[in-house]
C-alpha positions as CSV (number, residue, x, y, z in Angstrom):
1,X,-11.1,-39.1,96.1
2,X,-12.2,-39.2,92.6
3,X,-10.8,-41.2,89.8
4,X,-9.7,-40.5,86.5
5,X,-11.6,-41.3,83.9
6,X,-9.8,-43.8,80.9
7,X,-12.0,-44.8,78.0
8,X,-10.0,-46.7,75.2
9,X,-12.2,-47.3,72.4
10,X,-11.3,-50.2,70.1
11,X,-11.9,-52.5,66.9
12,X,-10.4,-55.9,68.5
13,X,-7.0,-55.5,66.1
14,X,-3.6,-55.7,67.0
15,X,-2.8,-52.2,67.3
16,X,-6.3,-51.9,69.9
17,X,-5.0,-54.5,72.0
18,X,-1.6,-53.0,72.6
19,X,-2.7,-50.0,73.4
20,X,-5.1,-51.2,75.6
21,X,-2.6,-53.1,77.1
22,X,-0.1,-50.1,77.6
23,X,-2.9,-47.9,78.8
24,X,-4.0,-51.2,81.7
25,X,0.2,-51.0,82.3
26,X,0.6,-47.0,83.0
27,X,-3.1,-47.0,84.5
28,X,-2.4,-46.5,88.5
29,X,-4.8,-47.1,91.4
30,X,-6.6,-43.9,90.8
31,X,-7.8,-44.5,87.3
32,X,-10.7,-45.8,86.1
33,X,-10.5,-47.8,82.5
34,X,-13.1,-48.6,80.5
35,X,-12.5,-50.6,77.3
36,X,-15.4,-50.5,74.4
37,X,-15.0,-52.6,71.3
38,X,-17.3,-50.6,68.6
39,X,-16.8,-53.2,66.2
40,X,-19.5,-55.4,68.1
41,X,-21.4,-52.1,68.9
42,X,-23.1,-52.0,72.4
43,X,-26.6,-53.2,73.2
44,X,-27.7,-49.9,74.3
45,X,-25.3,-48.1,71.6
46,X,-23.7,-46.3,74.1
47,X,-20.2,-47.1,72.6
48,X,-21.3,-45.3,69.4
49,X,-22.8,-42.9,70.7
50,X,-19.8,-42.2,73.3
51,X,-17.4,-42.5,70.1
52,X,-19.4,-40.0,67.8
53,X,-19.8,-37.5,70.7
54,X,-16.1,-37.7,71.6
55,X,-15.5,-37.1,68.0
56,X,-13.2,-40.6,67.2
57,X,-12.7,-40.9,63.7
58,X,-9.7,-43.9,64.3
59,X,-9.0,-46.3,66.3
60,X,-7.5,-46.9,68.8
61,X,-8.4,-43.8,70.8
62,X,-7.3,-42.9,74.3
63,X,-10.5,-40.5,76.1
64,X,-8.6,-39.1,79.5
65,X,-11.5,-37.3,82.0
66,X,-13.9,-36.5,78.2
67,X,-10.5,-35.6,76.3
68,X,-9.2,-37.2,73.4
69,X,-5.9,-37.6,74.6
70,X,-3.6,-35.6,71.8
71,X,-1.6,-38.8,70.5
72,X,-5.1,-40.2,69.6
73,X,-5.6,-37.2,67.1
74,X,-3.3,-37.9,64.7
75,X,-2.3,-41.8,65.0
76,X,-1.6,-44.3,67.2
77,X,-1.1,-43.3,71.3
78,X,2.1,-43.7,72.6
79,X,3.4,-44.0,76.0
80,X,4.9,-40.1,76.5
81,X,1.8,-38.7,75.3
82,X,-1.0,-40.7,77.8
83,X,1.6,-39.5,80.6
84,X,1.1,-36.2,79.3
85,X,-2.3,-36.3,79.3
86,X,-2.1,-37.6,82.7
87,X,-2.5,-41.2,82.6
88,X,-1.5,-42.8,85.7
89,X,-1.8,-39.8,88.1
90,X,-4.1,-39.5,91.2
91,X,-6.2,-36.6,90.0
C-alpha cells in the first residue's frame, strides 16, 4: 500500500507550527508528512527548490500527493479543507 504524500512547508512562526501541528493531528497511519522550514533553507536546497516548483508564495502551505492543497492558495489551511484534500485517508 502506498502512502500519501504531506509536505508542510514553513517559516518556524506561530501560524507554521499550528498548522503543522493540525496537519501531524488529522495525519493517519497512511500518510506520510514531511515538514521543511525554508527559512533555514536546506543544505542541498531541495526545500526551495520543492517550494518554487510547487509554486508557494506564503506560508504555511499544505502539498497533499504534489498539490497545493486549496486552503493554502488563499490563506492559512484549515481543518475542513486538508480533509477535503484528503488528509488522513488511506489512499
Amino acid at each position: 500500500m502506498s502512502k500519501r504524500k504531506v509536505e508542510i512547508f514553513t517559516s518556524g512562526c506561530y501560524l507554521c507550527e499550528e498548522t503543522v501541528s493540525l496537519v501531524k493531528e488529522l495525519a493517519c497511519s497512511s500518510c506520510e508528512v514531511e515538514v521543511y522550514d525554508i527559512s533555514e533553507p536546506c543544505e542541498s536546497e531541495e526545500c526551495a527548490d520543492k517550494a518554487k516548483a510547487y509554486g508557494i508564495n506564503s506560508v504555511p502551505a499544505v502539498v497533499i500527493d504534489g498539490k497545493i492543497a486549496e486552503c493554502c492558495k488563499r490563506g492559512k489551511p484549515d481543518r475542513e479543507a486538508l480533509l477535503a484534500a484528503g488528509l488522513g485517508t488511506a489512499l
